[in-house]
GUDOMI-54275 format. One record per atom (N, C-alpha, C): residue number from 0; residue in one letter; atom name; x, y, z. Coordinates in pm, whole numbers. Atoms other than C-alpha are relative to their C-alpha. Layout:
BEGIN
REC  nr  rest  atom  c1  c2  c3
REC  NUM  A  CA  X  Y  Z $
...
This chain:
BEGIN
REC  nr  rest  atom  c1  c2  c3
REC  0  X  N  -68  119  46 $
REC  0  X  CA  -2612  1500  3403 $
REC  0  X  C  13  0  -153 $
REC  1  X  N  -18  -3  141 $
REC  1  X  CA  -2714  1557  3047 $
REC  1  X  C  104  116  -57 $
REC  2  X  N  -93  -143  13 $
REC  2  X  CA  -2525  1893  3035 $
REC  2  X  C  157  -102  0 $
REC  3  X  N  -170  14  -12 $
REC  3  X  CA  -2198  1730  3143 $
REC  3  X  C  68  -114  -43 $
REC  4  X  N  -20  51  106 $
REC  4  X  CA  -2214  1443  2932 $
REC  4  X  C  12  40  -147 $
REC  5  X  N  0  -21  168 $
REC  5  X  CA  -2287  1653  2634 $
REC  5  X  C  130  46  -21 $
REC  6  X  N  -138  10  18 $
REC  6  X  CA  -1961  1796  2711 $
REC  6  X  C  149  -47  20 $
REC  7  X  N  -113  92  46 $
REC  7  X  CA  -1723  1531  2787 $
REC  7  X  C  14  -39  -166 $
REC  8  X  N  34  2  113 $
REC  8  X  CA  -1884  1432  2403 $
REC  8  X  C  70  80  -69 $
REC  9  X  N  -26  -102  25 $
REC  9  X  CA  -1786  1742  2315 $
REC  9  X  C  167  48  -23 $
REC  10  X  N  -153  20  -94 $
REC  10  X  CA  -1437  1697  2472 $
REC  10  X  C  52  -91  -146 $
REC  11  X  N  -35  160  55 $
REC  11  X  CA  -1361  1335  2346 $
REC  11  X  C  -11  -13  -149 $
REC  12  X  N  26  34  146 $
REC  12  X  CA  -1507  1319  1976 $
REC  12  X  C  123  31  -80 $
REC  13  X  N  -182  -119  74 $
REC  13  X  CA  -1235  1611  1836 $
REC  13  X  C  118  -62  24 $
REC  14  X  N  -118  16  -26 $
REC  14  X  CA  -940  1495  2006 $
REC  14  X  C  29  -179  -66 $
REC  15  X  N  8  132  38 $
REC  15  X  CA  -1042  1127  1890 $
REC  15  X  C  53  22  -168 $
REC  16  X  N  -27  -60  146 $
REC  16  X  CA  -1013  1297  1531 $
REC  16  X  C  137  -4  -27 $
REC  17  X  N  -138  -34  33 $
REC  17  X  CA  -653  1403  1576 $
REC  17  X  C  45  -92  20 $
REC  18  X  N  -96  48  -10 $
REC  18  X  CA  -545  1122  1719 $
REC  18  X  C  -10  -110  -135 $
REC  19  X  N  20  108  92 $
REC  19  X  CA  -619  932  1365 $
REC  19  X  C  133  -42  -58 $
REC  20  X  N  -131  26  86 $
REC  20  X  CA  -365  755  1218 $
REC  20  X  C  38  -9  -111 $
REC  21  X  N  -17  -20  104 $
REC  21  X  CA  -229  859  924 $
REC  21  X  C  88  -57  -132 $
REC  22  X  N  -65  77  74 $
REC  22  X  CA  -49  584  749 $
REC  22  X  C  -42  -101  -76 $
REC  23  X  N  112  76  148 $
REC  23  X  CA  -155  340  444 $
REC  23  X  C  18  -174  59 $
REC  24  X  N  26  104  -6 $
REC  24  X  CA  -201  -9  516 $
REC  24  X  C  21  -69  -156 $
REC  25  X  N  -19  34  157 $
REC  25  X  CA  12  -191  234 $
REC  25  X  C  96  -181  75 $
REC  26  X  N  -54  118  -7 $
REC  26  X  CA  149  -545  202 $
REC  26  X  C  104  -4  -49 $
REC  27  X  N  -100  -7  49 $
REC  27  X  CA  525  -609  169 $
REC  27  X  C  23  -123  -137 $
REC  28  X  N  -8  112  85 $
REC  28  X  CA  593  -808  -118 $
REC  28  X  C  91  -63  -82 $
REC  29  X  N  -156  57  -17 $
REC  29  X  CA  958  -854  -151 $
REC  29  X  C  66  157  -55 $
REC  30  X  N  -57  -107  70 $
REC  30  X  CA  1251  -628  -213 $
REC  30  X  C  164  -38  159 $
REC  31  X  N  -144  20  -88 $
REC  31  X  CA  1603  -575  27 $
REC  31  X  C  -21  71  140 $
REC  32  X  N  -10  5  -118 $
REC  32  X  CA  1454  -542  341 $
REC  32  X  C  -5  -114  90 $
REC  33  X  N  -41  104  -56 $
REC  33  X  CA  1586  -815  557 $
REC  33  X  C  -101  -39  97 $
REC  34  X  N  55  15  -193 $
REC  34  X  CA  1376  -792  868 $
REC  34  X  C  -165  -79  -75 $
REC  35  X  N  164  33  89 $
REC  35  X  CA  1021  -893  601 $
REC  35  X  C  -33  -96  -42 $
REC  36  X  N  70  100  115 $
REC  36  X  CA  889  -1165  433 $
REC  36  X  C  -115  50  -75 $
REC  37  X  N  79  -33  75 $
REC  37  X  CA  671  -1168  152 $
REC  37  X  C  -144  7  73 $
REC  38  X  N  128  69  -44 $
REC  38  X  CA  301  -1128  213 $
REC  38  X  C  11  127  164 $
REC  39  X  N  -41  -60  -130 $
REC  39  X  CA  399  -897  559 $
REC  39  X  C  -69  126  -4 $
REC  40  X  N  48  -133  -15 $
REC  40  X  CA  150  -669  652 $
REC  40  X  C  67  141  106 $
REC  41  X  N  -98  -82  -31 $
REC  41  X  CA  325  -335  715 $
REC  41  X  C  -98  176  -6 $
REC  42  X  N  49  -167  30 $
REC  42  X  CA  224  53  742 $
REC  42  X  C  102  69  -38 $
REC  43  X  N  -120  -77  88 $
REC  43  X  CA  388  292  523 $
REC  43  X  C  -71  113  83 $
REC  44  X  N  -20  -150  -69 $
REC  44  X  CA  434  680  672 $
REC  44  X  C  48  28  -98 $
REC  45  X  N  -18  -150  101 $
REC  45  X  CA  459  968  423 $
REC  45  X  C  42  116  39 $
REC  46  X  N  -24  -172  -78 $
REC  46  X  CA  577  1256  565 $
REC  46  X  C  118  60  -35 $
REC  47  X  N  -36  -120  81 $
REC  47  X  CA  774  1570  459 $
REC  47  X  C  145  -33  -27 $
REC  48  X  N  -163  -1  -7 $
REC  48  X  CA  1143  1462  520 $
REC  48  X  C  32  -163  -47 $
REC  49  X  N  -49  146  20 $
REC  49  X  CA  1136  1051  475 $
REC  49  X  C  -149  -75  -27 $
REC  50  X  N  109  70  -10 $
REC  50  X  CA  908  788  474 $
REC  50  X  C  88  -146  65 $
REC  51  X  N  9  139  -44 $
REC  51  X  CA  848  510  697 $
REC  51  X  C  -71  -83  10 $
REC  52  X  N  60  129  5 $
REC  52  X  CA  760  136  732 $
REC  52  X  C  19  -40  137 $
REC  53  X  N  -4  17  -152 $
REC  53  X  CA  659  21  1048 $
REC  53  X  C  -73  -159  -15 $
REC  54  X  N  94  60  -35 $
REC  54  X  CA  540  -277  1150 $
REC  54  X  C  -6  -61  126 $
REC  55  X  N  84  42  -142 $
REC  55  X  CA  363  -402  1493 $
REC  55  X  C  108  135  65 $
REC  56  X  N  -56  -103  -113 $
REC  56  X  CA  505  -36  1627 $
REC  56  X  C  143  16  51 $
REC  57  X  N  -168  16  9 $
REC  57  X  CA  872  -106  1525 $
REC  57  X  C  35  40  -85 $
REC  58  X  N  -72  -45  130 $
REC  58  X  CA  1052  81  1262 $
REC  58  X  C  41  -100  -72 $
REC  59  X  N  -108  108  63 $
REC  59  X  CA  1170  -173  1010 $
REC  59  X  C  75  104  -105 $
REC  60  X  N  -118  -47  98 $
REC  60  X  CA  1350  127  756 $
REC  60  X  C  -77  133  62 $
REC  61  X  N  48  -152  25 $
REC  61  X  CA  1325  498  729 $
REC  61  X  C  94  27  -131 $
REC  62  X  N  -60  -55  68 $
REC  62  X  CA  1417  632  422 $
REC  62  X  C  -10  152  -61 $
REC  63  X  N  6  -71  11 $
REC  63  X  CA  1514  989  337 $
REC  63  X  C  -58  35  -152 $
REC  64  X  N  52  -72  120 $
REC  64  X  CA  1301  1183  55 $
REC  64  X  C  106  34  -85 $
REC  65  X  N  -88  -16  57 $
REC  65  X  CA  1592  1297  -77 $
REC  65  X  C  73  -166  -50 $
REC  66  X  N  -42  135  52 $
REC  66  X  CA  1709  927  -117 $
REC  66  X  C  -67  -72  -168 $
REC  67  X  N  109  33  46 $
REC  67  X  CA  1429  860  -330 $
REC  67  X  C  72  -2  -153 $
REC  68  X  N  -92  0  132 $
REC  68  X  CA  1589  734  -685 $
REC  68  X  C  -152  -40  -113 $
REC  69  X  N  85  68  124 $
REC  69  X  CA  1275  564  -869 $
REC  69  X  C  -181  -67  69 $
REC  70  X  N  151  17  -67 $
REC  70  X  CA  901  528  -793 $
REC  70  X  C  -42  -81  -148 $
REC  71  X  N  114  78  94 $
REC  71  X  CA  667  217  -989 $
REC  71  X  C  -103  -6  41 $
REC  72  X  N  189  38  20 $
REC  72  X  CA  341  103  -1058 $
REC  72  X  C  -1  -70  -104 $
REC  73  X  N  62  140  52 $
REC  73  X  CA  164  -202  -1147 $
REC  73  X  C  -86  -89  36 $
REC  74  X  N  126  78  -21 $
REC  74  X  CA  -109  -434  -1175 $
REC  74  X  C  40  -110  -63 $
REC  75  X  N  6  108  -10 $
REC  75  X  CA  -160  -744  -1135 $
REC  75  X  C  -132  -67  -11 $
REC  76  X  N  134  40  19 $
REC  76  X  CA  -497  -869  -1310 $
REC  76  X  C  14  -147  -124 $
REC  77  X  N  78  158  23 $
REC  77  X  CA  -639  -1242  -1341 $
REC  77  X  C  -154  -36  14 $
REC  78  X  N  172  85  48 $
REC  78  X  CA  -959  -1416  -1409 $
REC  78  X  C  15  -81  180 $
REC  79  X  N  54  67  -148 $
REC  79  X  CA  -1153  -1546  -1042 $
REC  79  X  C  -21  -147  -38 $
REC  80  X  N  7  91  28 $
REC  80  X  CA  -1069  -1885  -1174 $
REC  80  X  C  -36  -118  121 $
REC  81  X  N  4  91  -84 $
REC  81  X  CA  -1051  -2087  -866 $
REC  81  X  C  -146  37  80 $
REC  82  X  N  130  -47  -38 $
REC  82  X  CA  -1369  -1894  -728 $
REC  82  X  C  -109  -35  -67 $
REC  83  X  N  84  50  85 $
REC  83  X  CA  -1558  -1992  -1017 $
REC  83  X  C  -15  -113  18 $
REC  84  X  N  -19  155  38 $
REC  84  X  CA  -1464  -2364  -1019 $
REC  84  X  C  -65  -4  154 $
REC  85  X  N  70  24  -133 $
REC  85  X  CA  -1634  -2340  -628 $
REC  85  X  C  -109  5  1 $
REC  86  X  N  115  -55  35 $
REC  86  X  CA  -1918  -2174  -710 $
REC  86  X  C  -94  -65  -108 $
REC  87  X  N  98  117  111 $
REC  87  X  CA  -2004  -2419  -1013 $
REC  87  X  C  -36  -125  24 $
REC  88  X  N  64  67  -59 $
REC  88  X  CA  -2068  -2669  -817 $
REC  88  X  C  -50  18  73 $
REC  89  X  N  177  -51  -49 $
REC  89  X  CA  -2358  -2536  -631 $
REC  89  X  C  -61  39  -113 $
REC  90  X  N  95  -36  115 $
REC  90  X  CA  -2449  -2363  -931 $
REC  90  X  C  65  24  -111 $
REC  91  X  N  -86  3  73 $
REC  91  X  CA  -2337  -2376  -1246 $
REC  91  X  C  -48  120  -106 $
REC  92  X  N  12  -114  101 $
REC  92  X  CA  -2466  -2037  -1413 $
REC  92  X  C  45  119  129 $
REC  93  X  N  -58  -108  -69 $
REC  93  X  CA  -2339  -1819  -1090 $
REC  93  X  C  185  -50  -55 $
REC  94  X  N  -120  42  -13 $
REC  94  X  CA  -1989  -2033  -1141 $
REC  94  X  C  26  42  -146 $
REC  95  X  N  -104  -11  143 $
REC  95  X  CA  -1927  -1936  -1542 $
REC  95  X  C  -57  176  0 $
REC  96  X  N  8  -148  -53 $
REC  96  X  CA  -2068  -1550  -1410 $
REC  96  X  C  147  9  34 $
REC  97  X  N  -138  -86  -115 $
REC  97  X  CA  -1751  -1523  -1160 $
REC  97  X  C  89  -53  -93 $
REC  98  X  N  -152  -16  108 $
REC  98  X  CA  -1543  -1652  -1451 $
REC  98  X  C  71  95  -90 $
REC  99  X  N  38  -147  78 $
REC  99  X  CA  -1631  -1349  -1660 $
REC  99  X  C  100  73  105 $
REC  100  X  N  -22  -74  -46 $
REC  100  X  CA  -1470  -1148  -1375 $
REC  100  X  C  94  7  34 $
REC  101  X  N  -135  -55  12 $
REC  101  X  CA  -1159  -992  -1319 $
REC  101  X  C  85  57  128 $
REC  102  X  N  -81  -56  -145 $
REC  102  X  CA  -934  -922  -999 $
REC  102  X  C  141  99  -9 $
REC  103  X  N  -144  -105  14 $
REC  103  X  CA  -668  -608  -974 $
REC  103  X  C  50  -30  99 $
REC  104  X  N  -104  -16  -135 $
REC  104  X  CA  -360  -626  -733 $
REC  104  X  C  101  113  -56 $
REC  105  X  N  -97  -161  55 $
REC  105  X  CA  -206  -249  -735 $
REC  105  X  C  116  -50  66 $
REC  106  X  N  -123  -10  -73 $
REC  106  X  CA  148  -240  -660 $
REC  106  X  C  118  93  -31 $
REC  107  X  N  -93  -129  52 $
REC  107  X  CA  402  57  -623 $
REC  107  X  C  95  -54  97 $
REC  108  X  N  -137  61  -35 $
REC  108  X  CA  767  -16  -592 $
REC  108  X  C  97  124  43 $
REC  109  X  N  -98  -164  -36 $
REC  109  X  CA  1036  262  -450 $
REC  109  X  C  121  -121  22 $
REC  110  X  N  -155  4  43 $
REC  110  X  CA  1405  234  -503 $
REC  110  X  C  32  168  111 $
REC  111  X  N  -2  -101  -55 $
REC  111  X  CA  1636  441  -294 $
REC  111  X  C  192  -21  -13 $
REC  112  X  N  -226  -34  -27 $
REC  112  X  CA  2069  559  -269 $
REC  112  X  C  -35  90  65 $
REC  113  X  N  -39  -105  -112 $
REC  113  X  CA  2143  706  48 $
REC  113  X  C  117  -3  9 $
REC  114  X  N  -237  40  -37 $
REC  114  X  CA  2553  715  14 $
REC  114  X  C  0  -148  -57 $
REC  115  X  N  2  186  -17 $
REC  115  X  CA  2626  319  34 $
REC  115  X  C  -109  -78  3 $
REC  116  X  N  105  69  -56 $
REC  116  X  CA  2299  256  147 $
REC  116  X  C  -68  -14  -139 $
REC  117  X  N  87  51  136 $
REC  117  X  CA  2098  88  -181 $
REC  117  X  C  -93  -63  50 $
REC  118  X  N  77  77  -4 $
REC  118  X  CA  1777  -85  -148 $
REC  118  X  C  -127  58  -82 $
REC  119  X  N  140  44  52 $
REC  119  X  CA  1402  -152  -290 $
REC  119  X  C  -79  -90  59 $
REC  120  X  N  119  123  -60 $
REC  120  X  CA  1066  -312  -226 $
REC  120  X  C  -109  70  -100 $
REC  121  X  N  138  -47  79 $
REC  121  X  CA  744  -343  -373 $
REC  121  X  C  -68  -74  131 $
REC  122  X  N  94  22  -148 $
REC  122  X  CA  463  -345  -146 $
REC  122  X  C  -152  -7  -155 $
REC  123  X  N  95  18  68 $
REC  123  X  CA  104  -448  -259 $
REC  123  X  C  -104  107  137 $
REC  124  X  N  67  -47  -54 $
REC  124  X  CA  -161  -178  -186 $
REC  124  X  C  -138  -12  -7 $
REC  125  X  N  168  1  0 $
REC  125  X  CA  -562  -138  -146 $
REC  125  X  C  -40  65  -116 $
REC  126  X  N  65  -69  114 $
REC  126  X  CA  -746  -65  -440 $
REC  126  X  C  -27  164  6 $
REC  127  X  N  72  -117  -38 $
REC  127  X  CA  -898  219  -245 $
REC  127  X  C  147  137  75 $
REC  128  X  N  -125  -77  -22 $
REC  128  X  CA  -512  387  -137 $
REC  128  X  C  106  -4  -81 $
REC  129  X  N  -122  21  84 $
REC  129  X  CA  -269  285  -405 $
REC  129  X  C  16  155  -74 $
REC  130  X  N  -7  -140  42 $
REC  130  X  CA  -348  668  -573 $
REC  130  X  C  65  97  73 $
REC  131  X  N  -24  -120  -131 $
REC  131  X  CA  -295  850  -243 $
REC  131  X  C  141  -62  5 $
REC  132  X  N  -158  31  -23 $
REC  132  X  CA  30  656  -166 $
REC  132  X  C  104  66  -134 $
REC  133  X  N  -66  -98  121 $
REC  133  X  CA  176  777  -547 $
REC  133  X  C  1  113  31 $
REC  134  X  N  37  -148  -17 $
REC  134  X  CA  25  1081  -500 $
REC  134  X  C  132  62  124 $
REC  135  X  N  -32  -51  -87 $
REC  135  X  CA  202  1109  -196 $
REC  135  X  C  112  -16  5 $
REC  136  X  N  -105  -2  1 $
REC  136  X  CA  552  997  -243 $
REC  136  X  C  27  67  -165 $
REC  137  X  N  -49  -56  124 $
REC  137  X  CA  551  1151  -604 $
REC  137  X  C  14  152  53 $
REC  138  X  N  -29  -160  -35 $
REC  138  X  CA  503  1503  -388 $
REC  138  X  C  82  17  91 $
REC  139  X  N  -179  -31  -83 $
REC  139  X  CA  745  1436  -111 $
REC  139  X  C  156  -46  -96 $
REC  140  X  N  -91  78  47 $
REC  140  X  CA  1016  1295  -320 $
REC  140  X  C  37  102  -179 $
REC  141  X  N  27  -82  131 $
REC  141  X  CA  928  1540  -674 $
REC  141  X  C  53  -120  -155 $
REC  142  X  N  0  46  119 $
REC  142  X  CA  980  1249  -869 $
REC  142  X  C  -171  -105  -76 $
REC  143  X  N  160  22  116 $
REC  143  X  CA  693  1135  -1134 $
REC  143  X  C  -5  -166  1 $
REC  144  X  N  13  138  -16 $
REC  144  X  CA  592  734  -1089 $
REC  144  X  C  -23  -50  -125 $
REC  145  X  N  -36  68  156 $
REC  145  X  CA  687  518  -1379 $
REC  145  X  C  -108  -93  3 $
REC  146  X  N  124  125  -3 $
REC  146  X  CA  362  246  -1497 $
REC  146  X  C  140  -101  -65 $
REC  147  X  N  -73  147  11 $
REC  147  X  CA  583  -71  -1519 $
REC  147  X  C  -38  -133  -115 $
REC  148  X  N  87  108  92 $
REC  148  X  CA  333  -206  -1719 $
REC  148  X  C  25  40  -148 $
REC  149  X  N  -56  -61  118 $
REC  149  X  CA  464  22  -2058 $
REC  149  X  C  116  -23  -8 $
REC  150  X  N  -163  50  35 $
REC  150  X  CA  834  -65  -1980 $
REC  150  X  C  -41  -125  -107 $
REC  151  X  N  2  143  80 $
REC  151  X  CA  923  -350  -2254 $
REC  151  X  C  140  -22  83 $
REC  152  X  N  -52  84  -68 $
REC  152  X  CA  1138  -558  -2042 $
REC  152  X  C  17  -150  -16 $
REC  153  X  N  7  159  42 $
REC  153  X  CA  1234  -873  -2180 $
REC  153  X  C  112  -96  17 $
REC  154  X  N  -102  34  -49 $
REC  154  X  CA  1408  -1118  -2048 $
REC  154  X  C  24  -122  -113 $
């Protein structure tokens, strides 16, 4: 019995491996896809020929690598103001602590011309994937991701 449990184990673990899913967990956060609202949690796909956005196991775009006109990046950092002002009333030396402290929101934007076809979005990613996602459409796509935050842009 132990024998032929060790190798169903054996079986099952590996193939559990492959079937991982390999797409980033990013938040849409506006741009010219119709089917989205802001705030819309979505999975982005990387892969060799396009990249897609899926969400609940429905294509909402595919766009071709070759499409690929303009890759950003940007942050979005504020003071834990409203966290503080909670926290200082229970205590009022943890509540002017969390004021001291600082919150990032990464966000990388893609632009695309397929023929006629024009659009953009910025999606908000995880602290812990926003590198890998660049990383990863700056190597399918061969173009270099602009920081948004050095443009002077003034309106």
């Amino acid at each position: 019995m132990k024998c032929l449990l060790a190798v169903l184990l054996c079986i099952a673990i590996p193939s559990m491996m492959f079937a991982a899913d390999n797409g980033y967990k990013v938040a849409y956060d506006g741009g010219s896809l119709p089917d989205l609202k802001s705030g819309t949690d979505v999975k982005l796909y990387i892969e060799a020929k396009q990249v897609r956005i899926v969400r609940d196991k429905t294509e909402v775009a595919v766009i071709p690598v070759s499409a690929i006109t303009e890759i950003t990046y940007g942050q979005d950092v504020h003071r834990r103001v409203g966290a503080a002002i909670g926290l200082a009333v229970v205590s009022l030396g943890i509540g002017g602590l969390m004021a001291l402290t600082k919150s990032k929101k990464h966000y990388v934007g893609l632009t695309w011309a397929d023929g006629d076809k024009r659009g953009g979005f910025a999606m908000q990613c995880d602290k812990n994937d926003y590198r890998g996602v660049l990383a990863g459409l700056e190597g399918v796509s061969g173009k270099k991701a602009v920081n948004s935050d050095t443009m002077t842009v003034k309106n």
